[in-house]
C-alpha positions as CSV (number, residue, x, y, z in Angstrom):
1,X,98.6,-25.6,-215.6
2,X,96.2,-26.6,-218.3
3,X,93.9,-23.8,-217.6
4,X,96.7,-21.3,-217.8
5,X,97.8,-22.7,-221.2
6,X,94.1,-22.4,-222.1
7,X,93.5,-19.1,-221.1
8,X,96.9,-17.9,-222.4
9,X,95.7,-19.0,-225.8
10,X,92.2,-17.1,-225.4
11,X,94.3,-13.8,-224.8
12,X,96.1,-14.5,-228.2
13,X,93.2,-15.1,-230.3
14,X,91.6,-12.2,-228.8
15,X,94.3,-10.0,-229.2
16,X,94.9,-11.1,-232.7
17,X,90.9,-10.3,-233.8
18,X,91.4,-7.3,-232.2
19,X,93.9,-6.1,-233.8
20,X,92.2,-6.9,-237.2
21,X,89.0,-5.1,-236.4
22,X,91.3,-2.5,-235.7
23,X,92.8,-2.7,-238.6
24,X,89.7,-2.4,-240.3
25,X,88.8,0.9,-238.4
26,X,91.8,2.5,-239.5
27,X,91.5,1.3,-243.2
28,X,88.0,2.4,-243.5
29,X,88.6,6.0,-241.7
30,X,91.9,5.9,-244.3
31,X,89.6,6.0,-247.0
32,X,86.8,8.5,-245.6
33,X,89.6,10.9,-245.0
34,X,90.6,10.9,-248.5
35,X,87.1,11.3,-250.2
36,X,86.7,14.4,-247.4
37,X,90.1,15.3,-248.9
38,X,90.3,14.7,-252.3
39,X,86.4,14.8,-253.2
40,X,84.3,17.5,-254.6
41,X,83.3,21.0,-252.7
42,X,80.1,21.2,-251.4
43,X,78.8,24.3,-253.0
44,X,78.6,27.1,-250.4
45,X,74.7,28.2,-250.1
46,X,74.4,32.1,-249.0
47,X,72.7,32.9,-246.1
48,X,69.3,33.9,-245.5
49,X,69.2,37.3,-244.7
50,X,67.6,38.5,-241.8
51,X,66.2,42.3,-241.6
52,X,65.5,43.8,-238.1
């Protein structure tokens, strides 16, 4: 019984951290989207012409 108690207590912690880092993910993709979103234009660069 003990080792059930202990290993049901690993799973908890575990899951908790792992929803945290997961958290983080999504907070740090959250605020990459909105720079790709709300940030300057690249300026578009013509292409090089090729003659055959």
């Amino acid at each position: 019984m003990f080792f059930a108690k202990l290993g049901m207590h690993i799973l908890e912690a575990m899951f908790f951290v792992g929803l945290i880092g997961s958290s983080v993910v999504v907070f740090i993709s959250f605020i990459e989207d909105g720079k790709e979103l709300f940030g300057e234009d690249e300026p578009i660069l013509p292409r090089a012409e090729t003659k055959p």
